[in-house]
C-alpha positions as CSV (number, residue, x, y, z in Angstrom):
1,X,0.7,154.7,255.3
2,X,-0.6,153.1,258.6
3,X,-3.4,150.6,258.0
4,X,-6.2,150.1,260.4
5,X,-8.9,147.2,261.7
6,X,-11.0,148.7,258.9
7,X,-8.9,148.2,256.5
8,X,-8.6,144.6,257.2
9,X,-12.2,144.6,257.9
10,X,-12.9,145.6,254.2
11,X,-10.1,143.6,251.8
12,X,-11.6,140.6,254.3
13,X,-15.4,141.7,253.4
14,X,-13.8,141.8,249.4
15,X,-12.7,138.3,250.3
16,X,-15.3,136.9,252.0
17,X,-13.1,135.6,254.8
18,X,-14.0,136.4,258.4
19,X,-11.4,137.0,261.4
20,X,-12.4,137.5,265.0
21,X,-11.0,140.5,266.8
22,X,-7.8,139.2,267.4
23,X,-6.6,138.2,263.6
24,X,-8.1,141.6,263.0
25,X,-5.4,143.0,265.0
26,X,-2.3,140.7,264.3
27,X,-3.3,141.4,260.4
28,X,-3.3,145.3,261.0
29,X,0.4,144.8,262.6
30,X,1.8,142.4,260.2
31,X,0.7,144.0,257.3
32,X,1.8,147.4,258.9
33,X,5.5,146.0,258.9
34,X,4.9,144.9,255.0
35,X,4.0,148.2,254.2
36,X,6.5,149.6,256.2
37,X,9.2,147.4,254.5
38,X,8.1,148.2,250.8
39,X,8.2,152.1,252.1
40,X,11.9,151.4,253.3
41,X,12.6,149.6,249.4
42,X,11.6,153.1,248.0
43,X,14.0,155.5,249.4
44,X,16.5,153.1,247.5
45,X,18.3,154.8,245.0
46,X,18.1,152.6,241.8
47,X,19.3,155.3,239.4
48,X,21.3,153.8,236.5
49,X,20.5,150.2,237.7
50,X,18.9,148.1,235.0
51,X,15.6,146.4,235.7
52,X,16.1,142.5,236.6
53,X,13.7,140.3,235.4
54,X,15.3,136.9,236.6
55,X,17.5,136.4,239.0
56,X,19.5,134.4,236.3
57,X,20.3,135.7,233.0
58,X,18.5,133.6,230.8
59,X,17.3,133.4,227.2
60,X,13.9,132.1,225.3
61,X,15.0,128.5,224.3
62,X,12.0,128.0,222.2
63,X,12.7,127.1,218.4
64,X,11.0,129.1,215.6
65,X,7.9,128.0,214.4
66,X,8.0,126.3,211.0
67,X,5.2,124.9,208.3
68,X,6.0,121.4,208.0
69,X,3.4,118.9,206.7
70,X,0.8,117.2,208.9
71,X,-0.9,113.9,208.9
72,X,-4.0,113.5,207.1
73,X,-6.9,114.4,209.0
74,X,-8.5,110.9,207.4
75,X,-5.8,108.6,208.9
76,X,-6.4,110.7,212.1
77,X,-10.1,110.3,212.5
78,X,-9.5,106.2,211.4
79,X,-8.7,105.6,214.9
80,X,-11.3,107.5,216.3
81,X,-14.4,105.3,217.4
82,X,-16.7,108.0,216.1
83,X,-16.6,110.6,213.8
84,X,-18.9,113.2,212.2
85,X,-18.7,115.7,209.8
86,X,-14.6,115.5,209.9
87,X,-14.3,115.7,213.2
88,X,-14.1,113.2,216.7
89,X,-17.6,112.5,218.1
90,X,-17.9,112.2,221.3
91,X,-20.5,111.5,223.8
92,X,-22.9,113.8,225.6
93,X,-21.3,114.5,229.2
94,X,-23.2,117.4,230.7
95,X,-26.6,116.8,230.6
């Protein structure tokens, strides 16, 4: 699958980026050799390989979540400047 000027043309349309005649064409050829490359990857034959995910075999080192008791949401708002309704108050930033 050959790419063309046009097609550079349009993803840089999609992008709203402009080129001049000559990125169009160095574009067209580098992208060319990246889709020639990822063309070359699929006559690989991966049958039987497992799919790696990480380079390194790692694991999920977060702990278990667990219900343990909180503060009370009165000491909390006591060192709030302001508070309304059980909640902070804040001022008005966007106008």
């Amino acid at each position: 699958m050959a790419l063309s000027v046009k097609d550079v043309e349009h993803v840089s349309k999609l992008s709203r980026l402009s080129f001049g005649e000559d990125e169009k064409k160095e574009f067209v050829e580098k992208l060319n050799s990246v889709v020639d490359y990822i063309e070359k990857l699929e006559e690989v034959d991966v049958e039987g390989v497992k799919p790696t995910y990480h380079a390194l075999d790692i694991k999920n080192v977060f702990r278990e979540d667990e219900v343990k008791p909180s503060f009370k949401r009165k000491d909390i708002l006591n060192n709030a400047p302001d508070s309304e309704g059980g909640c902070f108050r804040v001022p008005k930033v966007v106008k």
